[in-house]
TIKE-673548 format. One record per residue (C-alpha): residue in three letters; residue number from 0; z, y, x. Coordinates in steps of 0.02 Angstrom, whole numbers. Example, Ala and Ser with C-alpha at 12.3 -4.5 7.8 and 13.67 -1.06 7.14 Angstrom:
2
R   res     n        Z        Y        X
R   ALA     0      390     -225      615
R   SER     1      357      -53      684
//
This chain:
99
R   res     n        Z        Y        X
R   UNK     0     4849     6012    -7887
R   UNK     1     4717     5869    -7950
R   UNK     2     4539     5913    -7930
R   UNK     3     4535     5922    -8134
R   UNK     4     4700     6043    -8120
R   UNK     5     4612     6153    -7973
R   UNK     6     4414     6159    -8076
R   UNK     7     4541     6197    -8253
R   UNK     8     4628     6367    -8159
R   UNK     9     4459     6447    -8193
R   UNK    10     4496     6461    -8354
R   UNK    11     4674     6425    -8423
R   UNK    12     4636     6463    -8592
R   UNK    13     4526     6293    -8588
R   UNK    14     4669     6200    -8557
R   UNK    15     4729     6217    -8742
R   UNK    16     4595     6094    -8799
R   UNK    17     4602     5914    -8827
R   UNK    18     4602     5812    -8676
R   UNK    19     4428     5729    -8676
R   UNK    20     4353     5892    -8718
R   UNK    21     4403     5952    -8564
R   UNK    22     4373     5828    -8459
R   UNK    23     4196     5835    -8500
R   UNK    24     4186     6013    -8475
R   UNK    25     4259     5974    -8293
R   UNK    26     4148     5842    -8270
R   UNK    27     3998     5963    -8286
R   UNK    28     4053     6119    -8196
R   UNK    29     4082     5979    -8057
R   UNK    30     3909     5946    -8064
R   UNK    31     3839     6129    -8095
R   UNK    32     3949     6176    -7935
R   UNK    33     3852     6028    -7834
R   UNK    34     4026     5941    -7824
R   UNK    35     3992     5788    -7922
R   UNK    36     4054     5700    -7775
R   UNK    37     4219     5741    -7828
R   UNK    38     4215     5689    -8008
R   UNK    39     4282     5500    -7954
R   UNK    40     4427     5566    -7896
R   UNK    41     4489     5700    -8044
R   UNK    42     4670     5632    -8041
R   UNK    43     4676     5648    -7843
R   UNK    44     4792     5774    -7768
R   UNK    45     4722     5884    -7643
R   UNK    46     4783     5924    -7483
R   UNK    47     4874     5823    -7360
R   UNK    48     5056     5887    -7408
R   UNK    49     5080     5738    -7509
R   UNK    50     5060     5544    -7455
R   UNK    51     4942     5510    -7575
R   UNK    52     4848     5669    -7564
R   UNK    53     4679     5697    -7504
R   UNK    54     4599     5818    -7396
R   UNK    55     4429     5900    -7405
R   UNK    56     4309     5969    -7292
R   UNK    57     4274     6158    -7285
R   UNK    58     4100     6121    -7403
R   UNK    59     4181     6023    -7525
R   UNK    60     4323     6151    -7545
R   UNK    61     4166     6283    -7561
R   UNK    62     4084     6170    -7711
R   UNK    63     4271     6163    -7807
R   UNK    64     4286     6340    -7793
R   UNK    65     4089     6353    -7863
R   UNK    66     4152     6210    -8010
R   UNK    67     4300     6307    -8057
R   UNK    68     4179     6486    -8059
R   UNK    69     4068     6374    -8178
R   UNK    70     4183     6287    -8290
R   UNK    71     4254     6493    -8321
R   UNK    72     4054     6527    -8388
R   UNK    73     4069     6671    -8285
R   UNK    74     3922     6743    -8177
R   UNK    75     3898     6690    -8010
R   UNK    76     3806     6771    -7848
R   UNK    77     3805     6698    -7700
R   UNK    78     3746     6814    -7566
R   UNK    79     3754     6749    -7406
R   UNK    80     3703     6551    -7408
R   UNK    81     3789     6486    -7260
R   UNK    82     3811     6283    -7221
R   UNK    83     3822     6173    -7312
R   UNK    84     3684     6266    -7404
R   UNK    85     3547     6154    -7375
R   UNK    86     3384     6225    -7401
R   UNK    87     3360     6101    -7554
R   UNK    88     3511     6177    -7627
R   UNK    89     3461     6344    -7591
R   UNK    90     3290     6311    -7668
R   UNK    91     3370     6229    -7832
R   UNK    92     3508     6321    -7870
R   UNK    93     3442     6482    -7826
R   UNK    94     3369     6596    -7955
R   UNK    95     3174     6586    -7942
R   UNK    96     3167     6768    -7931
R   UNK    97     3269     6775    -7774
R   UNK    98     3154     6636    -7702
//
């Protein structure tokens, strides 16, 4: 899978829509799941199965999995912040009554 394809399993149903629609809507889960790192690459394939595939480290494959959570709108706890939580992420992303 691309990183577009792996963000757009959160929520199949999405996929019926026109093209630039949902790239935009990938675009900003990307960046509400901190991965925004990973929007230049949307077409990439992930893993290192194929020659021209990429692989990821252990956070980014976190802040996909966070993406594809926020492209689905659904609700999201994280309970247990564990690196690459950086205390600035923890502090922004973090409800402020959980602060």
């Amino acid at each position: 899978f691309t990183v577009r394809e792996n963000v757009e399993l959160g929520d199949v149903e999405k996929m019926r829509a026109p093209v630039r629609e949902r790239e935009k809507a990938v675009r900003a889960a990307l960046r509400q799941g901190l991965a925004e790192d990973l929007a230049g690459m949307l077409e990439k394939p992930l893993g290192t199965l194929s020659p021209e595939g990429t692989g990821l480290s252990g956070g980014q494959w976190q802040r996909l999995a966070l993406s594809r959570a926020c492209y689905r709108d659904s609700a999201i706890c994280v309970t247990s912040p564990q690196p690459p939580w950086t205390p600035w992420r923890r502090t922004n992303c973090m409800p402020t009554s959980r602060r």
